[in-house]
C-alpha positions as CSV (number, residue, x, y, z in Angstrom):
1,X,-36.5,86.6,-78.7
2,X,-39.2,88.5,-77.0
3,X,-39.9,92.0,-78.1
4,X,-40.1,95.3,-75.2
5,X,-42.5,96.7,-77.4
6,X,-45.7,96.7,-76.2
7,X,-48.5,95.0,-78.3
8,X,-49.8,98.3,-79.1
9,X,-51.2,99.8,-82.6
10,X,-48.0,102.0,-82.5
11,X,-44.5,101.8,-80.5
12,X,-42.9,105.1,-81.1
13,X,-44.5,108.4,-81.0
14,X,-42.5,111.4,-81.6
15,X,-43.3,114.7,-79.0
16,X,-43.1,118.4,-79.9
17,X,-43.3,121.5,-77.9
18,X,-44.4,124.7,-79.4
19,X,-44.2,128.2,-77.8
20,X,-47.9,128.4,-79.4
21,X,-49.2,125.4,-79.2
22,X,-52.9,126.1,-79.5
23,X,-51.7,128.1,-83.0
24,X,-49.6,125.0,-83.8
25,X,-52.4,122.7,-83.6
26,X,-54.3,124.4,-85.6
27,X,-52.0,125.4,-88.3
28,X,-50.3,121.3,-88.5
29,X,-54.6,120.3,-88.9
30,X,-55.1,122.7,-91.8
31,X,-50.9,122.0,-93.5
32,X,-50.7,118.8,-92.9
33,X,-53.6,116.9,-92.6
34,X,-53.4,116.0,-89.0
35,X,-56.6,115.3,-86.4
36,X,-57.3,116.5,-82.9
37,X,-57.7,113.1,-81.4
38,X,-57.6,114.5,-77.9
39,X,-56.8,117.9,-76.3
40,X,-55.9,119.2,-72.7
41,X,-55.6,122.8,-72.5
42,X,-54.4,124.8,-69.2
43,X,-56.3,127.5,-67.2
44,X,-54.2,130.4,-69.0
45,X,-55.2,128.7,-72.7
46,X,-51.4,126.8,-73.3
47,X,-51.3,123.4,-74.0
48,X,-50.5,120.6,-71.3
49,X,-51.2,117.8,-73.4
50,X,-52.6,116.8,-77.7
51,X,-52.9,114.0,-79.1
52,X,-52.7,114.5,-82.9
53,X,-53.3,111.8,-85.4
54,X,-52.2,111.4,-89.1
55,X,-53.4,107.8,-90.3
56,X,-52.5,105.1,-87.9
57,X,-49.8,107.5,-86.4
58,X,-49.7,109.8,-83.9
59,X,-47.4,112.9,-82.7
60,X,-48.1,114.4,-79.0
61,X,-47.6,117.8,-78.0
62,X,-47.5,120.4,-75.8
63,X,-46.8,124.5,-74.7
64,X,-42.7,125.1,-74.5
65,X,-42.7,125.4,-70.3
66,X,-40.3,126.2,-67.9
67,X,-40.7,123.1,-66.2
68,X,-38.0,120.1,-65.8
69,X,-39.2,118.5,-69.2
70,X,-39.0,122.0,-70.9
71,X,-35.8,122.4,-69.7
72,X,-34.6,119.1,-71.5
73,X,-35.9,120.8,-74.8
74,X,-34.7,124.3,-77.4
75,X,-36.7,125.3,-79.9
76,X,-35.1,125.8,-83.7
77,X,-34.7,129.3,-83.2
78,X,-32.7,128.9,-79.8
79,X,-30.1,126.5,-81.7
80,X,-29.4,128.0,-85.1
81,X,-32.7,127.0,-86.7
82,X,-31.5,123.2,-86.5
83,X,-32.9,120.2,-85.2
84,X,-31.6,117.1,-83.5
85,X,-34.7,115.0,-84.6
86,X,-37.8,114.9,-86.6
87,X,-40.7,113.3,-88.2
88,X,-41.1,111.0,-91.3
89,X,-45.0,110.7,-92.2
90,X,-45.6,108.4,-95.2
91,X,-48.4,109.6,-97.3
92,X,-50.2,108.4,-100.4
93,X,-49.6,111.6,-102.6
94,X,-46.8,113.7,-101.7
95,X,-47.4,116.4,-104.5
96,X,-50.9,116.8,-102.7
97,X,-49.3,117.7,-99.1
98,X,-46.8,119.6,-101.1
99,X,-49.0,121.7,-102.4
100,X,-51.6,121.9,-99.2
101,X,-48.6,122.5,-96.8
102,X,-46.8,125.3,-99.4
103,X,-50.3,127.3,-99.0
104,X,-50.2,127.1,-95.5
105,X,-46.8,128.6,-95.4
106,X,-44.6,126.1,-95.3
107,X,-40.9,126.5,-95.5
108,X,-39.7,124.1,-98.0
109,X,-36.1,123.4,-96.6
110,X,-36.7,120.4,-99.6
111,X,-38.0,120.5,-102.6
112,X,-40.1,117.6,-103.8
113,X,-38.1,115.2,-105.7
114,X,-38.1,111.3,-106.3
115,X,-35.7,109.2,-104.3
116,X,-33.4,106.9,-105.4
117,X,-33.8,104.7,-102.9
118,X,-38.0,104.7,-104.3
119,X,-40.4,107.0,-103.0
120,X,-41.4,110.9,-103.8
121,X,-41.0,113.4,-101.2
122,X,-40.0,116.7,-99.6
123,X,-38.9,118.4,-96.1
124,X,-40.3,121.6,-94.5
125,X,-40.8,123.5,-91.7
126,X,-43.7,124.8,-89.6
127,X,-44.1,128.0,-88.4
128,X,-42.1,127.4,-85.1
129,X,-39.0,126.2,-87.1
130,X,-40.0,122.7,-86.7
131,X,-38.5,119.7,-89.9
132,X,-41.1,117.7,-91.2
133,X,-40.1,115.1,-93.6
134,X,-42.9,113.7,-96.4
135,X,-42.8,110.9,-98.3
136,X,-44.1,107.8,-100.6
137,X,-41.7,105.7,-99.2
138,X,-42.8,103.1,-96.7
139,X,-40.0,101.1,-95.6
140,X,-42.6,98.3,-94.1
């Protein structure tokens, strides 16, 4: 059976908007680990476009706009802090990111535990109310 997945270092790359999106970049770089692979900014200073790499992975993202993508998209705070999706990065140490994301200011939503199913990790949430999920576990 042929595969619709493109031959392609990576298939699937989750997208974000953030209200601040130039903050957000910064803040997931210094919490997180993450690396400006490439970044478009507008005229008025908001984000039209990052690329944001973490390893061989990759999140995109962009300003929160009134525009007919934005309009397909709430923030956390607009739904009761929830989300409908959100990112698992597998990492080497999870205490490490633990700790580095905590002293960025981190909500753990979380705590860091092991897994039963193998694996250490923890959830939180970035400044913007956006779930991040950590963990040891690589399920490749």
């Amino acid at each position: 059976m042929m595969s619709d997945a493109k031959n392609t270092r990576v298939t699937v790359i989750p997208c974000l908007r953030y209200r601040n999106a130039p903050a957000a970049i910064e803040w997931l770089c210094q919490a997180f680990g993450f690396e400006k692979q490439f970044v478009a900014a507008n005229e008025d200073g908001s984000i039209a476009h990052a690329q944001l790499t973490f390893g061989n992975g990759m999140i995109m993202l962009g300003s929160a706009t009134d525009s007919e993508f934005g309009h397909l998209m709430k923030q956390p705070d607009e739904i009761g802090g929830a989300e409908t999706q959100c990112a698992y990065l597998i990492v080497s140490d999870a205490d490490a990111i633990y700790t580095r994301a905590k002293a960025a200011g981190a909500q753990i939503a979380i705590e860091i535990k092991d897994e039963d199913y193998g694996g250490r990790g923890f959830s939180c949430r970035d400044p913007e109310g956006h779930l991040w999920n950590f963990g040891t576990y690589d399920p490749w």
